[in-house]
C-alpha positions in Angstrom: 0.0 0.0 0.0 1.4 3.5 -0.9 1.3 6.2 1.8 2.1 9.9 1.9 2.4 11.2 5.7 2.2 15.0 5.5 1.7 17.5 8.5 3.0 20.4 10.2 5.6 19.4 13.4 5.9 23.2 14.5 4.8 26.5 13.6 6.6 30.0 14.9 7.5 33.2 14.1 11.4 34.1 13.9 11.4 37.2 15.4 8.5 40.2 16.7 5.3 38.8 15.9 3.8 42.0 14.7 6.4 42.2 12.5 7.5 38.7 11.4 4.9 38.2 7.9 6.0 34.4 7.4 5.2 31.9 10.0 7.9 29.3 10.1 8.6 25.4 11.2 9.2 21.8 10.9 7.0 19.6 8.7 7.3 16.3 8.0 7.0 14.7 5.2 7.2 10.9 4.3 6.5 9.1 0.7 5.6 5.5 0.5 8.0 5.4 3.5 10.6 7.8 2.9 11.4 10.8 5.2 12.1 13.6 3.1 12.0 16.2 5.8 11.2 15.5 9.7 11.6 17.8 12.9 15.3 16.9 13.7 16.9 17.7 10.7 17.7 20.9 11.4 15.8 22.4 9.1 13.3 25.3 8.8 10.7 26.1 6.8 8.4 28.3 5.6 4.8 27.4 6.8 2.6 30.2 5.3 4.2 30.2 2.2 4.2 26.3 1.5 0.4 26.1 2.7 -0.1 28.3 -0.2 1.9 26.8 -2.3 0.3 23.7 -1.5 -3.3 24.8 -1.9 -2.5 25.7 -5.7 -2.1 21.8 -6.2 -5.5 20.9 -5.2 -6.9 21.8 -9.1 -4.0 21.6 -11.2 -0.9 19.6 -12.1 2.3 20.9 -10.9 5.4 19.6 -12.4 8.9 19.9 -10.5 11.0 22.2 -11.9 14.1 22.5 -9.4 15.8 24.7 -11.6 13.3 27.5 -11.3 14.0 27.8 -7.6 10.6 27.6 -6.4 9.4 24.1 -4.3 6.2 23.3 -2.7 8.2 23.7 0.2 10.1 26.6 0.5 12.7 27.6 2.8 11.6 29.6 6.3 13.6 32.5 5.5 10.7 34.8 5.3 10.0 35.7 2.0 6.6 36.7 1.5 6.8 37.2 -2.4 7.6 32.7 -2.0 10.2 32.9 -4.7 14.4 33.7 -4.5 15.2 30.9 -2.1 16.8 27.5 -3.5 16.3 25.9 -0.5 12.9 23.9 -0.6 11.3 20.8 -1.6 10.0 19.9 -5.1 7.9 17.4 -6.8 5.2 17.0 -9.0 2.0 16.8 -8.5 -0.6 15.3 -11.3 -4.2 14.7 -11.5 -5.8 11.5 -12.8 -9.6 11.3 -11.8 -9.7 10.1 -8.0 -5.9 9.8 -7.3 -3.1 12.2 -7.2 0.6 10.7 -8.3 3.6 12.4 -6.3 6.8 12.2 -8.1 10.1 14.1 -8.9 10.7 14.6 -5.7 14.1 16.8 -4.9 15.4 18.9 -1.7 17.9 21.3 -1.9 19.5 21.9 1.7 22.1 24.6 0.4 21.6 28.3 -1.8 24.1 26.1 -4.1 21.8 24.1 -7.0 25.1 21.9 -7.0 25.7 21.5 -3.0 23.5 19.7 -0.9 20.7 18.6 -3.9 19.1 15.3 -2.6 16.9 13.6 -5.5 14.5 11.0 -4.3 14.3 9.2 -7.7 12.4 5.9 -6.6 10.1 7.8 -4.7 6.6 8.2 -6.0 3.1 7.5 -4.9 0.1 7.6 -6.1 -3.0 8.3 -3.8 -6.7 9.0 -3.2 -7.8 12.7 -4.2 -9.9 12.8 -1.1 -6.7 12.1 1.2 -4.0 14.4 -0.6 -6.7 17.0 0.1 -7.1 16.1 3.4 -3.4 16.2 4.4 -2.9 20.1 2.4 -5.9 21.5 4.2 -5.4 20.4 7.4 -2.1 21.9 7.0 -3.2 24.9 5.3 -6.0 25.3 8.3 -3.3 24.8 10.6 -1.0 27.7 9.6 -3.9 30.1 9.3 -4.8 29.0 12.8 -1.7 30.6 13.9 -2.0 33.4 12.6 -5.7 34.3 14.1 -4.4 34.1 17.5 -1.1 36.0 16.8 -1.2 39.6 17.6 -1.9 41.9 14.4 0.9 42.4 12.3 2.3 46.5 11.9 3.3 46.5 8.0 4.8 50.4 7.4 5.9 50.0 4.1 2.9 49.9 1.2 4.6 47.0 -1.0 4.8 44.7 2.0 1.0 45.6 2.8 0.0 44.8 -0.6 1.9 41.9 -1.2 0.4 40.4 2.5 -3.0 41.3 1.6 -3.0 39.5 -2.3 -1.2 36.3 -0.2 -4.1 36.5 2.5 -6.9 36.9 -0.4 -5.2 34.0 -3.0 -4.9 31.9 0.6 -8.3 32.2 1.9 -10.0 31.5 -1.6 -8.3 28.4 -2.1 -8.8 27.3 1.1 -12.5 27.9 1.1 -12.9 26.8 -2.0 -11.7 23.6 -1.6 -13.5 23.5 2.2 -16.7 24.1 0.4 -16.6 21.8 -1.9 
């Protein structure tokens, strides 16, 4: 039986909460018994921004492109605009009626596309629609969880605000949409 194990470990912000726009953590994440990433590793991520991510799946195929520098995971370096860091997670994500296949899966631990590149190449599943959905919102509800009982965040400079308010909009759509449905 093939498995995908997907959830948020922890969830924080890195510094001033009023001022910190990208919530960040440990998720872990395990393919048909693989650990890709796992609290322990000693690495961070990027919880708000890979929700999102994550929620844009839920309709439409994504296929892995490592060279373009942005995962499904991304790095918890706290970049609202989700795009600049190498460090993330990739893989592909494609719709066939009732199932979802994972594959192409790749982690880049380093800012080097030659240094620290892990590729998972016998790692692929295939699952129930019903259950990848499952996994992404509960994860997606998760992160927007924290954020409702953080304190309001103080954005001074216009391009910030607008660029938080398009994420929040583009987040909660998805996430109703697909809550709805």
């Amino acid at each position: 039986m093939t498995t995908l194990n997907f959830k948020m470990e922890t969830q924080y912000w890195l510094s001033n909460e009023e001022e910190d726009l990208c919530s960040h953590g440990q998720i872990h994440l395990e393919v048909d018994g693989t650990i890709i990433t796992q609290a322990g590793k000693g690495e961070e991520w990027g919880i708000s921004e890979s929700a999102l991510a994550l929620l844009r799946t839920l309709d439409v195929d994504y296929i892995s492109n490592p060279e373009c520098k942005e995962g499904l995971i991304l790095h918890g370096c706290g970049i609202m605009l989700m795009s600049g860091c190498p460090i993330s997670i990739h893989w592909s994500v494609q719709h066939k009626s009732d199932e979802v296949f994972l594959s192409d899966f790749v982690k880049f631990t380093s800012t080097s596309l030659a240094e620290g590149k892990i590729v998972y190449p016998d790692v692929s599943v295939s699952v129930k629609k019903i259950q990848y959905e499952q996994q992404i919102l509960q994860f997606a509800k998760q992160a927007k969880a924290f954020y409702e009982i953080s304190k309001t965040k103080k954005i001074e400079d216009d391009f910030d605000q607008e660029m938080y308010t398009e994420f929040w909009q583009e987040y909660n759509y998805l996430l109703q949409k697909h809550t709805i449905e």
